[in-house]
C-alpha positions, 0 to 999 in steps of 0.5 A, a space after each residue: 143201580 142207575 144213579 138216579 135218586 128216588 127220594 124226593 128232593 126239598 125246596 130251595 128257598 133263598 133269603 129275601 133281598 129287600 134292599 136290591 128290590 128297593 135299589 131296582 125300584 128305585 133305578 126303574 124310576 130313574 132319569 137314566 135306568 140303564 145308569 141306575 141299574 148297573 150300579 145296583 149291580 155294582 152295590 150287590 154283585 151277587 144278587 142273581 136278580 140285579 143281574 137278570 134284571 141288567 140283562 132283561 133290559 140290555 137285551 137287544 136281538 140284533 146285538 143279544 152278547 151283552 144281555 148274555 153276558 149279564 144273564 150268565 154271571 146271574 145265573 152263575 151267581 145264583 149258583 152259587 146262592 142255590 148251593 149256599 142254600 142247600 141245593 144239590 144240583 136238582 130239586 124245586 126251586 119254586 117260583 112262589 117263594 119270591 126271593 128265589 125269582 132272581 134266579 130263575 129270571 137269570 135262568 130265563 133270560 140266559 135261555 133268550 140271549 142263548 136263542 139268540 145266539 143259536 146256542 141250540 144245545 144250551 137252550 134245552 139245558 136250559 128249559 129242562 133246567 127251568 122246568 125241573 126247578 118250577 113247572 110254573 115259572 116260565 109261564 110266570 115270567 112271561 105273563 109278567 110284562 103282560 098289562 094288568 087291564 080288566 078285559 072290555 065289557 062284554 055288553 053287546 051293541 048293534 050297528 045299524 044300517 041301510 039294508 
């Protein structure tokens, strides 16, 4: 018998947290969102997404222990919202279903401050981790930041000049 378990495990879907989305936009527009943030934190200490969110906009690579910190209590938060939920230590926890997004950004953001403190073994848990819970949701954090700018025209256009 080898312990693995053939039975295919459901989504995870946690509940929505409207009134932290509403506190993080709010705090983003703020005079000082660092400020702001910590007390979103402070008002939902168990919200996965207010941590990770602290932790994206701490991390700094010359001194990443603070953003790991916060990306660890995240993800520990998460955690404990996952097992609330349902979840026993495997199964989908997809990135479509947006109330389960703090966690898997707190994943991802422990997975950076961990690199960039050399945390090698932690890294790989880590990704499997992210991998195992949505193929997707990496590729999905990182192109987040990206511009939503239509690319430039494609017409064609010639420069002309002495031969």
């Amino acid at each position: 018998m080898t312990g693995n378990n053939l039975m295919p495990q459901p989504e995870v879907l946690l509940p929505a947290e409207p009134e932290v989305v509403g506190a993080l936009a709010a705090a983003a527009e703020s005079e000082n969102p660092i400020v702001a943030l910590t007390n979103v934190v402070a008002q939902h200490p168990s919200s996965s997404l207010a941590w990770a969110v602290l932790a994206v906009e701490k991390f700094d690579p010359m001194n990443p222990l603070e953003s790991y910190a916060y990306a660890r209590v995240g993800y520990h938060r998460g955690l404990d919202s996952l097992r609330k939920a349902g979840w026993r230590g495997q199964g989908p926890i997809p990135w479509s279903h947006e109330p389960n997004r703090g966690v898997l950004r707190s994943l991802y953001a422990l997975r950076a401050a961990a690199e960039a403190i050399g945390e090698t073994e932690e890294v790989e848990r880590l990704t499997e981790f992210l991998r195992g819970a949505d193929e997707t949701a990496a590729a999905q954090i990182e192109t987040e930041g990206e511009p939503r700018t239509p690319p430039p025209a494609t017409e064609a256009f010639f420069i002309r000049g002495l031969d």
